[in-house]
C-alpha positions in Angstrom: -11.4 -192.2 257.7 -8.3 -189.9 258.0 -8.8 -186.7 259.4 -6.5 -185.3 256.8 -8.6 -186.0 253.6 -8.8 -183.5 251.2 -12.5 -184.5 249.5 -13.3 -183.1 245.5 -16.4 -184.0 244.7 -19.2 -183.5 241.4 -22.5 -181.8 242.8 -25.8 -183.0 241.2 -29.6 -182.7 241.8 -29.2 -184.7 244.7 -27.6 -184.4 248.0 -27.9 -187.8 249.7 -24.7 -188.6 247.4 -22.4 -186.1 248.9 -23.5 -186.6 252.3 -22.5 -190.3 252.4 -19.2 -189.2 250.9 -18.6 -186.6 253.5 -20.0 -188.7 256.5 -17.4 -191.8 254.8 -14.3 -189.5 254.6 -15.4 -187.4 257.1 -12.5 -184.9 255.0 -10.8 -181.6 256.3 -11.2 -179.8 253.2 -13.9 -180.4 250.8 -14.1 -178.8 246.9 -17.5 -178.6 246.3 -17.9 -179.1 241.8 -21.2 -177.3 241.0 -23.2 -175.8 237.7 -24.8 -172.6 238.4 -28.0 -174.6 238.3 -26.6 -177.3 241.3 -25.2 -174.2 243.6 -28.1 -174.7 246.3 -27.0 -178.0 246.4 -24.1 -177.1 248.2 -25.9 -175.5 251.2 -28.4 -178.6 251.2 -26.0 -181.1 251.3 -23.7 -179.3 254.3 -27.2 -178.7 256.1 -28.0 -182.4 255.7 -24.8 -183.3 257.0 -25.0 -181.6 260.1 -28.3 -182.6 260.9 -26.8 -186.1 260.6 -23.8 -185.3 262.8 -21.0 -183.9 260.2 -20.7 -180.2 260.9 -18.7 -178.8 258.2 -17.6 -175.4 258.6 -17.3 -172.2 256.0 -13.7 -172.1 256.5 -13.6 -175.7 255.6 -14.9 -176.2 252.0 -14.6 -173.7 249.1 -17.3 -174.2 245.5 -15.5 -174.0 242.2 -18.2 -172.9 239.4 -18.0 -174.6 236.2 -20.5 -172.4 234.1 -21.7 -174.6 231.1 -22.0 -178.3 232.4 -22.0 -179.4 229.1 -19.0 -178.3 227.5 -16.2 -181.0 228.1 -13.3 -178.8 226.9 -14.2 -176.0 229.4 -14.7 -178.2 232.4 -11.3 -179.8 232.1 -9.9 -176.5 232.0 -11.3 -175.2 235.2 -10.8 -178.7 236.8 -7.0 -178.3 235.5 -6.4 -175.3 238.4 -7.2 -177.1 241.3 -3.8 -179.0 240.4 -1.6 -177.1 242.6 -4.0 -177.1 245.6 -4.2 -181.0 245.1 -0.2 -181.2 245.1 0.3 -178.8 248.0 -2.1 -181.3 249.9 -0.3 -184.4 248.9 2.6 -183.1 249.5 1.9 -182.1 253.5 2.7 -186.1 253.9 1.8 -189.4 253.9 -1.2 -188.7 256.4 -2.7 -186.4 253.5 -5.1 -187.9 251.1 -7.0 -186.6 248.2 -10.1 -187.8 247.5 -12.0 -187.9 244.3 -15.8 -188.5 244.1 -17.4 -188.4 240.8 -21.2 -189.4 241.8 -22.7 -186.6 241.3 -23.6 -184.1 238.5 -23.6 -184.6 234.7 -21.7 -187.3 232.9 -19.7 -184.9 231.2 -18.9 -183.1 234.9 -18.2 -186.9 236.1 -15.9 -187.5 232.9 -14.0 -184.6 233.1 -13.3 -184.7 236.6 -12.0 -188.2 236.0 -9.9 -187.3 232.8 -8.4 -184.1 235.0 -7.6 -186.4 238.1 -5.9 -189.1 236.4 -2.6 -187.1 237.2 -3.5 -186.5 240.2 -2.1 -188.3 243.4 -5.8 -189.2 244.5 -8.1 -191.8 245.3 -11.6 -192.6 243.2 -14.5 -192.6 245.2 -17.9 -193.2 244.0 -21.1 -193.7 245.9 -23.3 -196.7 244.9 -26.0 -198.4 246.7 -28.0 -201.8 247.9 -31.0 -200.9 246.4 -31.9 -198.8 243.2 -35.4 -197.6 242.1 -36.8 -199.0 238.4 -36.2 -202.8 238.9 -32.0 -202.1 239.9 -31.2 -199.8 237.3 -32.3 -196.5 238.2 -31.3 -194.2 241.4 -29.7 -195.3 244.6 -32.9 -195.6 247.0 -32.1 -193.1 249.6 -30.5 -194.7 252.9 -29.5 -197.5 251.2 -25.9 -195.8 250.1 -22.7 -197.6 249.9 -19.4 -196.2 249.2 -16.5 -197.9 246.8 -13.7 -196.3 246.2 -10.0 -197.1 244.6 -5.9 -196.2 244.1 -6.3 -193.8 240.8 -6.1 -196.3 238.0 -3.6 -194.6 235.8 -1.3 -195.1 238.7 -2.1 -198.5 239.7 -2.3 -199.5 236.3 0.5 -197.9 235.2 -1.2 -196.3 232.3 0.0 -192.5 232.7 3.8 -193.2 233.3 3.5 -195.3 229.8 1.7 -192.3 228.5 4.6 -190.1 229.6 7.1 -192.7 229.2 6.5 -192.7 225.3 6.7 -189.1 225.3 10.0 -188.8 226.7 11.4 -191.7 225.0 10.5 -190.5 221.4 12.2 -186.7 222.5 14.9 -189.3 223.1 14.7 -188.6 226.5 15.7 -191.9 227.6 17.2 -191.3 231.0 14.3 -189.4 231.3 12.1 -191.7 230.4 13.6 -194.5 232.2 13.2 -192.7 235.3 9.3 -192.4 234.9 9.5 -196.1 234.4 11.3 -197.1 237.8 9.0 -194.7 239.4 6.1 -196.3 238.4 7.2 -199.9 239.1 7.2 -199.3 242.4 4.2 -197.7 242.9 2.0 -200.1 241.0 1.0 -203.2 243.1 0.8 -206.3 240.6 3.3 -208.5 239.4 2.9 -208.3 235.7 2.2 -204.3 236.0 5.6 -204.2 237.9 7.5 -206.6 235.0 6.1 -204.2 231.8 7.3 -201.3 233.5 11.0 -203.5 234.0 11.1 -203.7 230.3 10.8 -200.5 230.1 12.9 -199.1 232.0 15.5 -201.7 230.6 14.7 -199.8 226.8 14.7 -196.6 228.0 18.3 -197.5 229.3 19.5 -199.5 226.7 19.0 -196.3 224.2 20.3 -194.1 226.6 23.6 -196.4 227.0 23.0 -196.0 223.0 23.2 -192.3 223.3 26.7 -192.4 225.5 28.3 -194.9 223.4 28.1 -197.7 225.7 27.5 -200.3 222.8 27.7 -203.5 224.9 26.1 -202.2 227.8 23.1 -201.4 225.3 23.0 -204.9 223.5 22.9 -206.2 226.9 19.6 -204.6 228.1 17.9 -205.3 224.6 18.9 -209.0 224.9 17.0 -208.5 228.1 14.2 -206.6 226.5 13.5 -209.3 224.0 12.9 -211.7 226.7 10.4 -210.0 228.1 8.7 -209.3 224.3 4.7 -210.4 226.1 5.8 -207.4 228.8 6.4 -204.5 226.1 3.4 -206.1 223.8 1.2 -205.7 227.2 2.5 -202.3 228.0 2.7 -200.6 224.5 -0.1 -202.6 222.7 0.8 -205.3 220.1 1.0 -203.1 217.4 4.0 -200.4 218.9 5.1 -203.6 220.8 5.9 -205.5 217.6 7.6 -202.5 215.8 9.4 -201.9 219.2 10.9 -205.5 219.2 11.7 -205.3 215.5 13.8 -202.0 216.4 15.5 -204.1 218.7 16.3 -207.2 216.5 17.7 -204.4 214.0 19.8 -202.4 216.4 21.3 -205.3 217.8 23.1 -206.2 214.8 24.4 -203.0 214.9 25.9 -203.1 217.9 26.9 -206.5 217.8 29.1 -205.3 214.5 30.1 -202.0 216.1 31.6 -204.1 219.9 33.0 -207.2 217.0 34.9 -203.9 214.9 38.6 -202.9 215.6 38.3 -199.3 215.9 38.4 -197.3 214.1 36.0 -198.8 211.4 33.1 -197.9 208.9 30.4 -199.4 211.8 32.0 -196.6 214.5 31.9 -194.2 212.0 28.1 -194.8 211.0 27.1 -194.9 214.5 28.9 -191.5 215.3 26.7 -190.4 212.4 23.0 -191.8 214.2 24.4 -190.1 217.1 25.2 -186.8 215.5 21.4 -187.3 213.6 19.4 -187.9 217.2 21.5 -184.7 218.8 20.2 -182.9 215.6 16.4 -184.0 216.3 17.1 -183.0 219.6 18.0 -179.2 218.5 21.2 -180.2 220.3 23.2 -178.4 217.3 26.7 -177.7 219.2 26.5 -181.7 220.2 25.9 -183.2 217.4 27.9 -180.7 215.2 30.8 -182.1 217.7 30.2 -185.5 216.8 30.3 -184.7 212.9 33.7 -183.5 213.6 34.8 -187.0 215.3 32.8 -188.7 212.0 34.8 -186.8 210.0 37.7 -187.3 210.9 37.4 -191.0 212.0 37.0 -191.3 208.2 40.2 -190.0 207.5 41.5 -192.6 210.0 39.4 -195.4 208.5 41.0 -194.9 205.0 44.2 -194.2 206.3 44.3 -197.6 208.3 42.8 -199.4 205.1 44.1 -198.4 202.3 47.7 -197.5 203.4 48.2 -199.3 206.2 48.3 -196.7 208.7 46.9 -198.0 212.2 46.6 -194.7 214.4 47.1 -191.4 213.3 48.1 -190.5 216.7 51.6 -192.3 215.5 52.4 -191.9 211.5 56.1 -192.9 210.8 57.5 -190.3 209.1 58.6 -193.2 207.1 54.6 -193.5 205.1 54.4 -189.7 205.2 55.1 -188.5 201.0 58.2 -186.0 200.9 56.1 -183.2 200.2 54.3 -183.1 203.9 57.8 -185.1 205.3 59.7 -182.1 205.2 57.0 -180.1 206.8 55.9 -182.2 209.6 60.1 -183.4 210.6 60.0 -180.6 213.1 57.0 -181.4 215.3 57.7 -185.5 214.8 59.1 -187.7 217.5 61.2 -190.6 217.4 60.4 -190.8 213.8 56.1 -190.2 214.4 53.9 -187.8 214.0 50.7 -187.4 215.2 47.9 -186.1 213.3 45.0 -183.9 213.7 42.0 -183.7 211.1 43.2 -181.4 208.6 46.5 -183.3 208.4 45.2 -186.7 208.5 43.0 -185.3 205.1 46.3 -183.2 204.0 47.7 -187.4 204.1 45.1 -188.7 202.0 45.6 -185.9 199.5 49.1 -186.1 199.6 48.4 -190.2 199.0 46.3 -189.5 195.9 43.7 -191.1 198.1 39.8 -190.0 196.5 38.5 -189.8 200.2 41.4 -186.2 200.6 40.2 -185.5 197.0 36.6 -185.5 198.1 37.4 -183.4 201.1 39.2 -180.6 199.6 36.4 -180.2 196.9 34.0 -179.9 199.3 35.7 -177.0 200.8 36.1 -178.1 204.0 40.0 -177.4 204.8 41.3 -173.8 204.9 40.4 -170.7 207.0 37.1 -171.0 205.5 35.9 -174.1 206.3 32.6 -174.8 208.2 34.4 -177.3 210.7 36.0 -174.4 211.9 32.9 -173.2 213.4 33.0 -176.2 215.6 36.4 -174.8 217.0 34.8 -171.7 218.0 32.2 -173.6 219.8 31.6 -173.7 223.6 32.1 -177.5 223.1 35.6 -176.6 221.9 37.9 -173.8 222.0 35.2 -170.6 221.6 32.0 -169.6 222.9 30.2 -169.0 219.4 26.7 -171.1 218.6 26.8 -173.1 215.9 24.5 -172.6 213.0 21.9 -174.7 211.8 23.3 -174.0 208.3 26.9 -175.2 209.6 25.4 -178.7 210.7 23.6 -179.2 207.2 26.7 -178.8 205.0 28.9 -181.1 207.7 26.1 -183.5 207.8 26.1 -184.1 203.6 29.8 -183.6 203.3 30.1 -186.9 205.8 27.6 -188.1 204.5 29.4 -188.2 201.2 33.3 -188.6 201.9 32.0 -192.2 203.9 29.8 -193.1 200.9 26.7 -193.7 203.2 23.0 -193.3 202.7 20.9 -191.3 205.1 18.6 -194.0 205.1 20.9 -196.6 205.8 22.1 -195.2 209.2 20.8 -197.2 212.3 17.6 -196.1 214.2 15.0 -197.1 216.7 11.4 -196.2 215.7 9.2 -194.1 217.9 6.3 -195.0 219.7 3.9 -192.4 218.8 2.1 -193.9 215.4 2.8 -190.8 213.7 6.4 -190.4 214.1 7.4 -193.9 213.4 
């Protein structure tokens, strides 16, 4: 074997074990897993190695003590800080291997090895034999040794980056997530491993398009993802796999009426507010305080362009503007326009008897006192203040309110993890 293995392995009441694993891998650094019961077993198994021609060294193997064999909990935590030595090894090159053999010692020592390794980048190694006492099932019969090993499982499977992929992608991490995704399509060998972790790195993307406001881009890669609905069922289980394609079936009508909208519109206006709502969950106050303001005033421009036939309130002819706000705004028009901010575009709608510049100025949010101007004095905008989480709540029900929308009507995708969907 390489003679840049770095072997780990569970000590038990026997030594023959470890000695077929050292004189297989023939390592440069061994971990020796003992009990305070197996210690001696350390010495044994190194003597027996020699005498069958594997010297090992003291400056070439170190023990690490787990003091109560038995309790599962406590073994994975001492297990846990040999993580950084197993990195540091991996990461010398791609002549370094780690090497983990669970043979020996208790099932619990064997299991929590196993649980503890499965993030590590390692091989499995276990020692079987040809011939076992008690009819085949007891003990390997000494000599007759034989050592199997494999590519750690939750790689080649796949099975941790889905396990990290779901966490990520209900943080609505998506790029995030979709990154963990790639990675672990190439690493994993098979065909059908490689097309589940495809799909999702195509929904991972598609939400994260989502998040950027990419709409067609994002109906794109869920038309994609649907086609491959027996590759998210195979990675994610039938049951998230199901609700996963059902999110999709949902959210593509949303799209497909936000990309088939002339903006501005009620379905750009929703979706700002599912943006705002994921920034929120995020604790991303500034951000999705900033896209409150845009919902905000995309609502002025909605009912503007509806109800009085104003198409852009970046050019208003003075012509639609009532005398009161006319005379006002003459000096700062061109060629008979005007072009409007928020507080004029709702200063309009009042001035229109429209309800929508009613609602606004009941809900206090025009004047000096305002809570949209905290968004002005954000870093996102013109200030360096934080915005409040107070500041998002009373934005978040006053849009809520002047577009005449239910909370429970905005678009979402449901999250992976049972207990958050």
């Amino acid at each position: 074997m390489s003679r840049s293995t770095f072997l780990i392995c569970t000590v038990g009441g026997s030594p023959e074990p470890i000695v077929a694993a050292l004189k297989h891998w023939r390592p440069v650094r061994v971990r020796f897993i003992h009990t305070p019961a197996t210690e001696g077993k350390v010495a044994e198994s190194i003597a027996k190695a020699r005498a069958e021609g594997l010297d090992l060294d003291a400056g070439r193997y170190d023990r690490l003590e787990l003091p109560d064999e038995q309790d599962f909990t406590s073994c994975i935590e001492r297990l846990r800080g040999l993580t950084d030595e197993v990195r540091a090894w991996a990461a010398r090159g791609d002549g370094c291997h780690v090497v983990v053999d669970v043979t020996g010692g208790t099932k619990c020592m064997t299991a929590a090895l196993a649980i503890q390794a499965s993030r590590w980048p390692c091989l499995f190694s276990y020692v079987g034999g040809k011939e076992r006492t008690k009819d085949g099932v007891g003990i390997v019969v000494s000599g007759s040794e034989i050592v199997l090993y494999t590519h750690n499982p939750w790689d080649a499977l796949g099975h941790q980056a889905v396990d990290d992929f779901v966490v990520l992608f209900d943080q609505h991490a998506y790029l995030a997530a979709a990154n963990v995704a790639a990675t672990a399509m190439r690493r994993v060998s098979h065909p059908q491993r490689k097309r589940e972790m495809a799909a999702l790195e195509h929904l991972a993307k598609a939400l994260d398009a989502w998040d950027r406001f990419d709409h067609g881009r994002s109906k794109n890669l869920l038309e994609n993802v649907s086609k491959s609905a027996n590759d998210v069922r195979a990675a994610l289980g039938s049951t998230r796999g199901d609700r996963v394609l059902d999110g999709i079936r949902r959210l593509a009508k949303h799209f497909e009426q936000v990309v088939s909208a002339r903006p501005p519109s009620l379905h750009h206006v929703i979706d700002l507010l599912a943006n705002a709502r994921r920034r929120k969950e995020e604790g991303r106050i500034d951000d999705a305080v900033a896209r409150l303001y845009r919902a905000i005033e995309a609502i002025a421009q909605v009912a503007l362009k509806g109800r009085h036939n104003i198409e852009s309130t970046e050019k208003v002819p003075l012509e639609q503007v009532p005398e009161s706000l006319r005379s006002l705004w003459m000096a700062k028009s061109n060629d008979g326009v005007v072009a409007l901010g928020l507080q004029d575009a709702y200063a309009l709608l009042t001035a229109l008897r429209d309800p929508v510049g009613e609602k606004f100025q009941d809900m206090g949010l025009s004047g000096a006192t305002s809570p949209l101007v905290a968004r002005n004095r954000s870093i996102l905008a013109h200030g360096f203040e934080r915005v409040s989480d107070p500041v998002f709540d009373k934005l978040w029900s006053s849009a809520l309110a002047l577009a005449d929308i239910d909370e429970a009507n905005l678009p979402f995708f449901p999250a992976l993890t049972e207990s958050r969907a």
